[in-house]
C-alpha positions in Angstrom: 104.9 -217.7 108.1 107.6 -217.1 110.4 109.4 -214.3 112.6 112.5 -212.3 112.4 114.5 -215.1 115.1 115.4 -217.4 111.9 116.0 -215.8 109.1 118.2 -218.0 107.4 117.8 -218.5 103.7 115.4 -220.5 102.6 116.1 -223.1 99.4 113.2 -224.0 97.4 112.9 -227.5 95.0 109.8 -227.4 92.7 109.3 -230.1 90.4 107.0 -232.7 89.0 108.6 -235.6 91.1 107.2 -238.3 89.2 109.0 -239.9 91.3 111.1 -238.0 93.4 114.5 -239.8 93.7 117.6 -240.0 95.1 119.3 -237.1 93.1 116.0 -234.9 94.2 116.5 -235.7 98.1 120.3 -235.6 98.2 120.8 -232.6 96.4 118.2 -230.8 98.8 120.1 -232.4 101.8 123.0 -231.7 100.6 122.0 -227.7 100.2 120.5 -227.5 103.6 123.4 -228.7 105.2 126.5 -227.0 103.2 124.3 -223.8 103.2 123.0 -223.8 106.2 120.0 -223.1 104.8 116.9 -222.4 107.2 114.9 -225.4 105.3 114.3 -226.7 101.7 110.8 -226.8 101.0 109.9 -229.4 98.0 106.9 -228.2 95.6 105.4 -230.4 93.5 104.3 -229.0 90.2 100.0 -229.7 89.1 100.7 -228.4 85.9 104.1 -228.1 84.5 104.1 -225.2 82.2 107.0 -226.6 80.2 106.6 -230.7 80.6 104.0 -232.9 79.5 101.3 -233.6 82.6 102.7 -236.1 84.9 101.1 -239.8 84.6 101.0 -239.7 88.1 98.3 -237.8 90.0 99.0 -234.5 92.0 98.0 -236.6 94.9 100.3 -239.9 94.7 103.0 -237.5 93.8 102.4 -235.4 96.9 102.2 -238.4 99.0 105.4 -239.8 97.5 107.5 -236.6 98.2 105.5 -236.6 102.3 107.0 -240.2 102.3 110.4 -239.8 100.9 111.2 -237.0 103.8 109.3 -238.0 106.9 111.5 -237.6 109.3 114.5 -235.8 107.3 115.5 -233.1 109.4 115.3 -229.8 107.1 113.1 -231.2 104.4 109.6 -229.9 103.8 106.7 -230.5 101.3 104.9 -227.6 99.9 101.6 -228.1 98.3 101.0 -224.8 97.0 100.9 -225.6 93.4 98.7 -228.3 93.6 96.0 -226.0 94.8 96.1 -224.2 91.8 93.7 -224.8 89.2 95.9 -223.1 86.4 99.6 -224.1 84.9 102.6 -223.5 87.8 104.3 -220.7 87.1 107.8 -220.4 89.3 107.3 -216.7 89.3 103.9 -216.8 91.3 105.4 -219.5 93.2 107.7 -217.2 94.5 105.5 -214.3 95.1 103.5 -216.6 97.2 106.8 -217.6 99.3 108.0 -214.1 99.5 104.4 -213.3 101.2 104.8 -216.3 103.5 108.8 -215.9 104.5 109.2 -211.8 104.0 112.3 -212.0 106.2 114.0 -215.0 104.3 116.6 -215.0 101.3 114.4 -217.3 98.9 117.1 -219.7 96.7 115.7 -221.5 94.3 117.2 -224.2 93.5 117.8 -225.5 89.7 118.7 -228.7 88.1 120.4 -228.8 84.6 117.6 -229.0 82.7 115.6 -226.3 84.3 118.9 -223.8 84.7 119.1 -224.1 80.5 115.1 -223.6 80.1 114.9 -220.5 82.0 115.2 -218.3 78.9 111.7 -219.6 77.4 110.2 -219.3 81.8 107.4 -217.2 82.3 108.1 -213.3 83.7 112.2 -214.2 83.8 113.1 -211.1 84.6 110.2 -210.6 87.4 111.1 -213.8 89.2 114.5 -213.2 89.4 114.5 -209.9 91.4 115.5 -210.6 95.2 115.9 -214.3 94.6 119.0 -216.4 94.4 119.6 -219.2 92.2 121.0 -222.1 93.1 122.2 -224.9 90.3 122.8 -228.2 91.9 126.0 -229.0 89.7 127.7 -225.7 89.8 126.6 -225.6 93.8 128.5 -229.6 93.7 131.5 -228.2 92.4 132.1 -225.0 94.2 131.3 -226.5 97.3 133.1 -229.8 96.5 129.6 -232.0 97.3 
């Protein structure tokens, strides 16, 4: 939780990161810098609703995303959703955040594939109250990264 001093936005990356890559961390870098963003926090995903389960454990995958950033100045893992015991619904994803950051913009921030799949996502119109969405491409293009 934090106070009122920094209330920057806050940019949000879930995903299964099996593995988490170079388009993953540069495209969170890249956000946090050109929108000087108050962090990007990177949540892996326990149970995708809308992907097979990763052959990777929640575990090794959280350890792989800890690895990949240690050290990168704006880049945090959140391990929210693997402390779930049920599938990892964005929407309560964000309820959660909002609790934790009530004086923060949340933008969450979409790949391709997720920005076309978020017709069939669970409570759409819920989830997008108050938050901003953030697609990596468009986001590469208006901003020229």
């Amino acid at each position: 939780m934090t106070s009122h001093t920094n209330n920057k936005p806050i940019g949000i990356l879930g995903g299964t990161f099996n593995p988490i890559h170079h388009g993953h961390l540069r495209l969170a870098l890249e956000l946090y810098e050109r929108l000087d963003l108050a962090k990007v926090l990177l949540i892996p995903s326990a149970y995708p609703p809308h992907r097979a389960q990763p052959s990777v454990s929640s575990q090794c995958r959280l350890e792989m995303v800890q690895a990949a950033i240690k050290g990168v100045k704006g880049l945090s893992v959140d391990d929210r959703e693997l402390r779930r015991q049920r599938p990892s619904y964005t929407v309560d994803t964000l309820k959660s955040l909002r609790e934790d950051y009530p004086y923060h913009s949340l933008c969450l921030i979409l790949g391709m594939d997720a920005f076309l799949g978020l017709p069939s996502w669970h409570i759409l119109q819920m989830m997008v109250s108050g938050i901003q969405l953030l697609q990596g491409d468009f986001v590469r293009v208006f901003y020229g990264i």
